[in-house]
C-alpha positions in Angstrom: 300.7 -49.1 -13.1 300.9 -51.4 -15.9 297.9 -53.6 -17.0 297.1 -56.8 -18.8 295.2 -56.1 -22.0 295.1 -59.7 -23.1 291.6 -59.9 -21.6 288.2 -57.8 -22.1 289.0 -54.1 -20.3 286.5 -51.2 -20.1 288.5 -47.7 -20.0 286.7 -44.8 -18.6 288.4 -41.4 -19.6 289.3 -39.4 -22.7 290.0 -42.0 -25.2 293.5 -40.1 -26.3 294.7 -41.0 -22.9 293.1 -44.0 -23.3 295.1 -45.1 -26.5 298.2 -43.5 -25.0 298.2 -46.1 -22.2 297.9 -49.6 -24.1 300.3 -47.9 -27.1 303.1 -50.6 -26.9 301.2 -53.2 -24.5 298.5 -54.8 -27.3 297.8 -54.9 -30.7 294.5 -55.5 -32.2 293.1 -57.3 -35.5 290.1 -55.0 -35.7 289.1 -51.5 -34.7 285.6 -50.2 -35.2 284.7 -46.8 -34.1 281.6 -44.6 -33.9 283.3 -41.3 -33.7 281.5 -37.7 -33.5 279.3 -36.9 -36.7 280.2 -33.1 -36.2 276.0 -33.3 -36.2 276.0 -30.1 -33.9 273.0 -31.8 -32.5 272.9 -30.1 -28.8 270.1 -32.9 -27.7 272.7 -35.9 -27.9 274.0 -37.3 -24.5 277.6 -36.7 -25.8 279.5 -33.7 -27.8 279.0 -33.7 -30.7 279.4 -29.8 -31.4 283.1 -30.0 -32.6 284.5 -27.2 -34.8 285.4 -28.5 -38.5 289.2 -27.3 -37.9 288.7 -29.0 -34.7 286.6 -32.0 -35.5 289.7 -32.8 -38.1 292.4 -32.5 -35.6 290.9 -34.9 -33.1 290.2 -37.3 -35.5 293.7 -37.5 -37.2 295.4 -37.3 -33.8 293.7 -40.6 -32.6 293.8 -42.0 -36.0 297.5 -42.3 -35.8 297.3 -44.0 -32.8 294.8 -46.1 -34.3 297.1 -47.2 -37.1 299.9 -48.3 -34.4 297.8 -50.6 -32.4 296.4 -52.0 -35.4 297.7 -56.2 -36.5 299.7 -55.9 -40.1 296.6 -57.7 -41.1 293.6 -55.6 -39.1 291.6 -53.4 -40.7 289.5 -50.5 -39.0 285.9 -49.9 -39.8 284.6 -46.2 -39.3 280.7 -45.2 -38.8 280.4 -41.5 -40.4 277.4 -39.9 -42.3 277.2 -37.9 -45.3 278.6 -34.5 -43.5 282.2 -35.2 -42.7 282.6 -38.4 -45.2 285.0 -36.7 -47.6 286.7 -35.4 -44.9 287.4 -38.7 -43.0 288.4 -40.7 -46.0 291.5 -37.4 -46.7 292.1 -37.6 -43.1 292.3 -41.9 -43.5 294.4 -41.5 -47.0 297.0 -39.5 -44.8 297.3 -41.5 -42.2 297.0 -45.2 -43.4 297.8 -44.6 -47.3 295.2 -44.0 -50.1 296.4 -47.5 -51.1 294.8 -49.1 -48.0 291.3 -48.1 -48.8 289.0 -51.1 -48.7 285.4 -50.1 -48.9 283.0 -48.3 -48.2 279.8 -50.2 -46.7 276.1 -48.5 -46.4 273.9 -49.2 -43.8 270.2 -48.6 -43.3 268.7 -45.5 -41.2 266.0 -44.8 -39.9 263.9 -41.6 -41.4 261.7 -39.4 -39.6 259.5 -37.8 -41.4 259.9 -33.9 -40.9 259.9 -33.0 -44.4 256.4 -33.7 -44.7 255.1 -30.8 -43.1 256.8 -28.0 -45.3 254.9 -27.1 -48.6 258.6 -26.5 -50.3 261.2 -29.6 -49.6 264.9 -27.7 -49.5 266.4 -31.3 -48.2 265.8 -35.2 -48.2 265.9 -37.0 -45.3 269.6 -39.6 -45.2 268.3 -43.3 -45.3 271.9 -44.3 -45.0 275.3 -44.0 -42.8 278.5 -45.4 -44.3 281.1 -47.6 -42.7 284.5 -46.3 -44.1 287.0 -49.6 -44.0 290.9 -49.0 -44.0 293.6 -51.8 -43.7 296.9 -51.9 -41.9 298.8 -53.6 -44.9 298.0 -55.9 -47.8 298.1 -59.1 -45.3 294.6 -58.2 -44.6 291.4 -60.2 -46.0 287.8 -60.4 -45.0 287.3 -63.2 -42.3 283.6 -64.1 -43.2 282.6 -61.7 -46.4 278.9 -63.7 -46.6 275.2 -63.6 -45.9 272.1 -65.6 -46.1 270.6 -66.1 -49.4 267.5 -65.8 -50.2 264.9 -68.5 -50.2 265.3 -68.1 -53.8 268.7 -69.1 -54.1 268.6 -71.4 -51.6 266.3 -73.7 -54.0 268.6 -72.6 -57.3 266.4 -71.1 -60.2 266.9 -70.0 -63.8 267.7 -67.5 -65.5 268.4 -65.9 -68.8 272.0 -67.3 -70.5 272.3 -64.6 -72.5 274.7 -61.2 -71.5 275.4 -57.9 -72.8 278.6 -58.0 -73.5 279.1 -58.2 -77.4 281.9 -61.3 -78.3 281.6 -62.8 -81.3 283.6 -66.0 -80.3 280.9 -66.4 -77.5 277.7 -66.7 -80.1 277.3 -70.2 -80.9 273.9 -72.6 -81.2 272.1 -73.8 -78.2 269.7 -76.2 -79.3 269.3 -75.1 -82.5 269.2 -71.2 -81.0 271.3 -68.6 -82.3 272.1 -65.2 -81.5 273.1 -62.2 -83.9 274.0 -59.6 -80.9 275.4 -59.8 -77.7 276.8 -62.9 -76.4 275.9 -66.4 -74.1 277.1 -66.0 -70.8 279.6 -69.2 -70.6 282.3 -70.5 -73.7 281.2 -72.5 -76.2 282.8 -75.6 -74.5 281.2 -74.7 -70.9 278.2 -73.8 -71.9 277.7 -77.1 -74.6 278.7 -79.0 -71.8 275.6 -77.7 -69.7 273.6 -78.0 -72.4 274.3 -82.1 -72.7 274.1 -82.1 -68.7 270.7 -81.2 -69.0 269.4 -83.4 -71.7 270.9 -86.1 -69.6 269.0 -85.0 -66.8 265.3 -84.3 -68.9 265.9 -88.2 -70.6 267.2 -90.0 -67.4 265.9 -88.7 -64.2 263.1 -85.8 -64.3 261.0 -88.4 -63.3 262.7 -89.6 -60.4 264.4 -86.4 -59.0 263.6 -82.3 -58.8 266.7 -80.5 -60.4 267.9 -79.5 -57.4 267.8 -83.2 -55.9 269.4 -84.4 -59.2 271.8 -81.4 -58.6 272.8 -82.6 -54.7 272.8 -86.5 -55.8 275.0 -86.0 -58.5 277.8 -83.4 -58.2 280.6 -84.5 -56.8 280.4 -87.5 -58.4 280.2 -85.6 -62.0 283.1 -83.3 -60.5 285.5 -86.5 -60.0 284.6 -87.7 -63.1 284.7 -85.4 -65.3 287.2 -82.1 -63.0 284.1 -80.2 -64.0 281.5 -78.2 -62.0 277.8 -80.0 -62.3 275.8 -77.3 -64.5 272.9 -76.9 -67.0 271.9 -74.7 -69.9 268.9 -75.4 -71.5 266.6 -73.7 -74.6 263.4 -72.0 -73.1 261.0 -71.2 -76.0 263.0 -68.5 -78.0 266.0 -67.9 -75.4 268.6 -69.7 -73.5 268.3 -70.1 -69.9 271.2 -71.3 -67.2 270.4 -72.7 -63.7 271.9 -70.8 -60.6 273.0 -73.1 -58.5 271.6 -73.4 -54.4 273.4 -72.0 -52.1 272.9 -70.8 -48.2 275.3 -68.3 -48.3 276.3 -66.0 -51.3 279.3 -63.5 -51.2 278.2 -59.9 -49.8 278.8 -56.5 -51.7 278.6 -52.9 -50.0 275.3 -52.7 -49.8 274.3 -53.6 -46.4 270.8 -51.9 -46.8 269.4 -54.7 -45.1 270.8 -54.0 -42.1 269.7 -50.6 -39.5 272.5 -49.1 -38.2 270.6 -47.6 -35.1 268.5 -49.5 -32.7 265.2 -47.8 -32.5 264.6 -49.1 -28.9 267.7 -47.3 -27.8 266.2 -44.1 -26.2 264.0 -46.5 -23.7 266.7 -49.0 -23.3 270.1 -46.3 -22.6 268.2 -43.1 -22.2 269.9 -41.9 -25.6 268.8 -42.3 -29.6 272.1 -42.7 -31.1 272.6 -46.8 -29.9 274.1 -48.7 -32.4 272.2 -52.2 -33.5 273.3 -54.9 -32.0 272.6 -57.5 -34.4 274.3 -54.8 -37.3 277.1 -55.1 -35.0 277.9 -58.3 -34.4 277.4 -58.7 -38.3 280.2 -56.3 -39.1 282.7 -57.9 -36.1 282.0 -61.5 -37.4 282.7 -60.1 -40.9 286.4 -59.0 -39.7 287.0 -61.2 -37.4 287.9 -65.1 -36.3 287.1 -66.7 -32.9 290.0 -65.4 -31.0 290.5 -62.1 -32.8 290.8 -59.1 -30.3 288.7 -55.7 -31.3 289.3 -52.3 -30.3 286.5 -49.8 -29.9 287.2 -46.1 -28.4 284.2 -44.7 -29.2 282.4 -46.9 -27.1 279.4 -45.0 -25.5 277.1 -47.1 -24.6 278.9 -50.6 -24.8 277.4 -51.9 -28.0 280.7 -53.4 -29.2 281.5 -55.8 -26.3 277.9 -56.9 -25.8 278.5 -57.7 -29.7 282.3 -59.6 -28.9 280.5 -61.7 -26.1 277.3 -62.5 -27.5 278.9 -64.0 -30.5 281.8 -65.9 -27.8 278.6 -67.5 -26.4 277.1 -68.6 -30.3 280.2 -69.7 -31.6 282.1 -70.5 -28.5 284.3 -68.2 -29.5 287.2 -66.3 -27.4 287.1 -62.6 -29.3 288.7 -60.3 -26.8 287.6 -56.3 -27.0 289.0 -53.2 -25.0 286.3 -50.1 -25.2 286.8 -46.5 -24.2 284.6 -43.9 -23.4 284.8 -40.8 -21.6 282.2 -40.0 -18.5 279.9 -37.4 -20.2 276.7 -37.4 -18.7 278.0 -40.4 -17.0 277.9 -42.3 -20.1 280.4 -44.7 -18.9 279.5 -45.7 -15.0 275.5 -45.2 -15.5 275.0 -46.8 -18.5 278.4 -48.9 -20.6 279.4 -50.0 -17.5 276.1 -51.7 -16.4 275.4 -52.6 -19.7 278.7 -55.0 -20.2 278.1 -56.3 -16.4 274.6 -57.8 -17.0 275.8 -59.1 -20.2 278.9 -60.6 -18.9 277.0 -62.3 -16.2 274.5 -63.8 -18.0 277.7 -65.2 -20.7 279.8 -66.0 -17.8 282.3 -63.9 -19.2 284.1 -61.0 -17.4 285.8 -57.4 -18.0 288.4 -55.7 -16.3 287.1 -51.5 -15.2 289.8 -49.1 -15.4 289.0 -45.1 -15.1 292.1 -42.9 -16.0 292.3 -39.1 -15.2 
């Protein structure tokens, strides 16, 4: 039977059968993937007591297929701990190319506290899980690689002007200031220029604006002026100080700290503890993906990836696409994925198509 995977699908069965079938029939512009930690945790709803030799050769063998369905611009995003990291970023350099490393991402977890009852500590609890990122080719780029700022940034604030680097050419007077060692931040012509921008602001207008009105007033007005960005440097006591500029958004790094990896409600919600966050997930989709994008997750288990997809269709009115797997351990898949992705696709009006493959 041949399907239609140009719509939201929910495959129960053995994801390498699962990959086998859409191989040739769909391509995707993101994968991301919560594979086995090799935890050898017997407790867990689903096997995660792999072998190393045999932990490595199921995750290579759907890795390959991984890189086949993948856009030439897709990337793949893989949740692993600290146990079998080194291993899955050989197994990823084999398959996709050491060249098509991206990053690697940290993400908050939470800690029990077990340690605390032994007099002698031989081991520290992990605060952290990693998302390993691979690309399909250099036509990839991050879709939306920001967060919030802070309330601080938000307002602008200032800071010191002065950096460690050690330049001579980038020593000069700010308002009568010199430095000996180290070096100003800006050239001499950028940061004189923020320097005058500032008087002009303290003679003219403190009165009648806050900086950060001035700042909003003014700047593209000074920018078609002058081709310059609006910016100010002035002398604070016996140092040189430069104004950050607001902003609601600031470019993200790898640390994503901020952000639990597990939802904590999960056991009471699913019945197991290893539920991904759903808010941490829709973060990391809307990071690699645009509105229409289509996202491939294979390790599905519980469903947390398409709840993700079609709660952010319904925010941004998007029309992100995804196709999850997951095998019927413990009836994973009809007792809990499955009705999962129905009650959310009701309440979004959206809809998924249930296949279940031998």
């Amino acid at each position: 039977m041949l399907y239609n995977f140009d719509k939201n699908t929910l495959i129960n069965g053995d994801n390498i059968h699962g990959l086998s079938l859409i191989e040739g029939l769909v391509t995707y512009d993101f994968i991301l993937i919560d594979p086995p930690y090799r935890t050898e945790n017997k407790t867990f709803i689903y096997n995660d007591r792999l072998q190393k030799l045999q932990w490595i050769k199921h995750i290579k063998e759907r890795m390959v297929k991984a890189h086949g369905l993948l856009k030439e611009d897709g990337a793949i995003a893989i949740h692993i701990d600290d146990k079998e990291y080194a291993s899955l970023r050989m197994i990823m350099d084999e398959v996709f190319g050491e060249e098509n490393y991206v990053n690697t991402f940290i993400l908050k977890r939470a800690t029990k506290n077990l340690n605390n009852q032994f007099s002698k500590v031989a081991s520290l609890n992990r605060a952290f899980e990693f998302l390993v990122v691979y690309k399909k080719s250099d036509q990839f780029y991050y879709k939306n690689p920001y967060k919030d700022s802070s309330d601080k940034r938000k307002e602008g604030y200032w800071t010191s002007f002065k950096s460690n680097a050690d330049r001579p050419t980038m020593r000069y007077p700010i308002d009568g200031l010199m430095i000996h060692e180290g070096q100003w931040k800006w050239s001499k012509e950028r940061g004189l220029r923020a320097l005058e921008n500032y008087k002009e602001y303290e003679s003219q207008h403190e009165e009648l604006y806050s900086l950060k009105d001035y700042w909003e007033a003014y700047k593209q007005v000074y920018q078609s002026k002058t081709g310059n960005e609006l910016e100010f440097v002035r002398r604070h006591k016996n140092s040189a100080q430069y104004w950050v500029t607001p902003s609601d958004r600031v470019l993200m790094d790898t640390n994503m700290m901020e952000y639990y990896i597990n939802d904590n409600s999960g056991k009471k919600k699913y019945g197991f503890d290893t539920v991904k966050n759903l808010d941490t997930i829709k973060k990391i989709i809307s990071i690699f993906t645009e509105k229409d994008s289509k996202i491939l997750d294979f390790y599905a288990g519980s469903g947390t990836t398409g709840h993700a997809v079609m709660e952010l269709n319904a925010e941004d009115s998007g029309n992100r696409q995804f196709t999850l797997m997951t095998n019927n351990e413990n009836q994973i898949c009809s007792n809990i994925c499955k009705p999962r992705l129905d009650e959310v696709a009701k309440k979004h009006n959206e809809t998924f198509q249930y296949i279940v493959i031998g």
